[in-house]
N, C-alpha and C positions, 0 to 999 in steps of 0.2 A: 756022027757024033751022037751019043745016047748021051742022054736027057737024065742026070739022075735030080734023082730027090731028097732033099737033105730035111732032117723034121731042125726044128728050129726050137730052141729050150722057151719053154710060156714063164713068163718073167711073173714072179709071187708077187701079191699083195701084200707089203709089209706096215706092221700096227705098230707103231711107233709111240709111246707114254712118255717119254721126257726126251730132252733135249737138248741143244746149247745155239744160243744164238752171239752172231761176234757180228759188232757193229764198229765198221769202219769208218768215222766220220773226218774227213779233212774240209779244207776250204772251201773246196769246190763241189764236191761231193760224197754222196753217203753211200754206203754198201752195206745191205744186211743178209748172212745168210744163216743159213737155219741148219745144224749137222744131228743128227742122230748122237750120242754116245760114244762113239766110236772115231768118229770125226767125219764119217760120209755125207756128203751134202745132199740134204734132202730138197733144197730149195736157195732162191738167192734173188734176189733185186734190187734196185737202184730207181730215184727219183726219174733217168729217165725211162724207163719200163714201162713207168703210170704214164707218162707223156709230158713231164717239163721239162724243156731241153734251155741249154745258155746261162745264165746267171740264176735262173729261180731256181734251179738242180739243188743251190746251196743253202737255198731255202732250211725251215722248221717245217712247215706245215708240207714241205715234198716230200721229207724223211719221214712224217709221220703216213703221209698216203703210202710211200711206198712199205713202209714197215709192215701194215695192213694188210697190203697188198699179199706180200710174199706171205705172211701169217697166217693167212683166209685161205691160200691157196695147199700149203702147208696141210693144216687143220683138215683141208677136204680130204686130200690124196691120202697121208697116212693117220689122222685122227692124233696127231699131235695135243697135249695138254698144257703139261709145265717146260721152262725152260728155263736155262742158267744163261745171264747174259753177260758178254764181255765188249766192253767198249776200249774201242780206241780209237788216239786222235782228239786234234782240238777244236773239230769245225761244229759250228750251229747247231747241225742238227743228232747230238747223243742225246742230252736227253727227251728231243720228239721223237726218236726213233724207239725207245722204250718204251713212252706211250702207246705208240701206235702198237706196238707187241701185243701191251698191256689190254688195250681197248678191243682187240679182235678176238679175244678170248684166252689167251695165254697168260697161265699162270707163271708169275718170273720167281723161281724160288733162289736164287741169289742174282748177287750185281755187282761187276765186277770193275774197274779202271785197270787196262792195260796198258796204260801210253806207253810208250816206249819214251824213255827221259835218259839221255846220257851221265851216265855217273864219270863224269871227266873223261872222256874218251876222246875223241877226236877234238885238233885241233879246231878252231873257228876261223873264217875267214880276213884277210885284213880288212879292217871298216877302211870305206873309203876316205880321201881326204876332203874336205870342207872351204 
C-alpha cells in the first residue's frame, strides 16, 4: 500500500465588521450566537459554557457572563465590531444577555423582539378541572 499525500486546504483568516446576534432566552436557559451577515455562525454560547450548571443557568447575571463570554471570544478570532440583535423568548435573562454584548465591546446598532406570539393558531389545551 503506498502512502499517498493529500495537501489539505489552509483555512483563511476571516475579518468580520458587523454582525447579527440572536438570543434565545426561555426559562431555563439562554443561548447566544453570534453569525456573520450571511447567517454563518461565527460563535455560540450558553450560561453553561462559563460553568453554571442547574437552576442558576436561568439566571441574569449567567446570561450576561456568558454573552461576554462568547463576545470576547468572537471579537479575538474575527475582530468583530457592531451587531444587530435579535431576541427571543420570555425567560430572564434578554435583556442581561444584551448587556453583556454591550459591555465587551460590541457596538449593537439595532434591537430587535422576535418572540414568536401565535396570532390564533393552534388550539390550546383543555385546563384542567378544579
Amino acid at each position: 500500500m503506498a502512502k499517498t499525500t493529500e495537501k489539505t486546504k489552509k483555512k483563511e483568516k476571516r475579518n468580520v465588521q458587523s454582525g447579527v446576534a440572536i438570543i434565545q432566552s426561555t426559562f431555563n436557559n439562554t443561548i447566544i450566537s453570534l453569525t456573520d451577515e450571511e447567517g454563518k455562525v461565527l460563535g455560540q454560547g450558553s450560561p453553561a459554557m462559563v460553568g453554571f450548571k442547574g437552576a442558576r443557568r436561568s439566571t441574569a447575571f449567567a446570561a450576561t457572563k456568558a454573552a461576554m463570554d462568547v463576545a470576547e471570544r468572537v471579537i479575538k478570532k474575527y475582530g468583530l465590531r457592531e451587531v444587530r440583535v435579535f431576541v427571543k423568548g420570555p425567560g430572564s435573562g434578554r435583556n442581561a444577555a444584551v448587556k453583556g454584548l454591550d459591555s465587551a465591546g460590541l457596538r449593537i446598532t439595532m434591537l430587535a423582539d422576535r418572540t414568536p406570539i401565535p396570532h390564533n393558531g393552534c388550539r390550546p389545551r383543555k385546563t384542567p378541572r378544579k
